[in-house]
C-alpha positions in Angstrom: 0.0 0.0 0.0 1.3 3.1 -0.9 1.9 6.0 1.6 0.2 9.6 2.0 3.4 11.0 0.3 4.0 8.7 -2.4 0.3 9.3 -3.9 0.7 13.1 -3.5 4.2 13.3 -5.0 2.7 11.1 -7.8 -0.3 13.4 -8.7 1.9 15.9 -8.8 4.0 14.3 -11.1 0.8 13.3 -13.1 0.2 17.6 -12.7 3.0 19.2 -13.2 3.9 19.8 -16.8 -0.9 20.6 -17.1 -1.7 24.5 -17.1 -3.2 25.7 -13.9 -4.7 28.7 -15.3 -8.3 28.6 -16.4 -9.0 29.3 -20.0 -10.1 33.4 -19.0 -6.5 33.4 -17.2 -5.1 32.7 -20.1 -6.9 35.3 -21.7 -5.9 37.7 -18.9 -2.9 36.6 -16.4 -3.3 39.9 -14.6 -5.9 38.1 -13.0 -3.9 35.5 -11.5 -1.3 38.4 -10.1 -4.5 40.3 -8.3 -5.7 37.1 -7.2 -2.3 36.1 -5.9 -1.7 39.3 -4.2 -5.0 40.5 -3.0 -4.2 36.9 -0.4 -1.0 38.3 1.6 2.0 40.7 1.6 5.1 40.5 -0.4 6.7 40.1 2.9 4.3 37.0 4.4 5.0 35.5 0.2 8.9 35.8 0.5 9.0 34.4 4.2 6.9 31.4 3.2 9.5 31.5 0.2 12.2 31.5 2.9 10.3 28.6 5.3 9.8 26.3 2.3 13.8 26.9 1.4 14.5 26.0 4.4 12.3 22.6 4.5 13.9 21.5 1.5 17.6 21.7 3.1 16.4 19.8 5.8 15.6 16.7 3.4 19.0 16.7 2.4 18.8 15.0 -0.9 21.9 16.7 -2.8 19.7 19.2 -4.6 20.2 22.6 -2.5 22.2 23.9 -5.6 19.0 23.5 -7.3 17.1 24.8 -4.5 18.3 27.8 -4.3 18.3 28.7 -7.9 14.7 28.1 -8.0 14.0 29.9 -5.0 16.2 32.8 -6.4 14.2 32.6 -9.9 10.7 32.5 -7.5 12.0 35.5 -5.4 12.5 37.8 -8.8 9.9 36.3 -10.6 7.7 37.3 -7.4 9.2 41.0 -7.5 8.3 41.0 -10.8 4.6 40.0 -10.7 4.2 42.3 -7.7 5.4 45.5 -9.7 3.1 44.5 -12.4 0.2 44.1 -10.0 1.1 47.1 -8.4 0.9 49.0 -11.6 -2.1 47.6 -13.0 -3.5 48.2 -9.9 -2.7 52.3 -10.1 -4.0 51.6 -13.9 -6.9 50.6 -12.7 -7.8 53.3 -10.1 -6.8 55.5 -12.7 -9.1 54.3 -15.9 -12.4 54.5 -12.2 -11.4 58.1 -11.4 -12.0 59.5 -15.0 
């Protein structure tokens, strides 16, 4: 019988190369971002960054290397997203005011 861990780490296996967004996301990401953002702070998103970092040292499977770089990558490509959000967001408030 397989474990709890084994069937999640295959579904995501199963998942991880299928699209996430709905077919409107697709249409418009800036969706996603304002979703995404309108749920915590930059700060709470990096430190969860930071915690699940940090979880993946602890399994100590020769990957940190790769660890970090993705969690590098994730941090900018947060930043990123966030300014984007930020300025559609202004946009936005903008376009309402005239």
């Amino acid at each position: 019988m397989a474990t709890i861990n084994e069937v999640a780490f295959a579904d995501l296996e199963k998942e991880r190369n299928s699209s996430r967004l709905t077919e409107l996301e697709r249409k418009d990401p800036q969706r996603v971002l304002a979703d995404f953002f309108s749920l915590s702070t930059l700060e709470d998103i990096r430190s969860g960054l930071c915690s699940w970092l940090l979880a993946s040292f602890k399994a100590n499977n020769g990957d940190q290397f790769a660890y970090i770089h993705l969690w590098q990558q994730l941090e900018r490509l947060l930043e990123a997203s966030w300014l984007l959000n930020q300025q559609d967001v202004v946009t936005t408030a903008d376009h309402e005011e005239a």
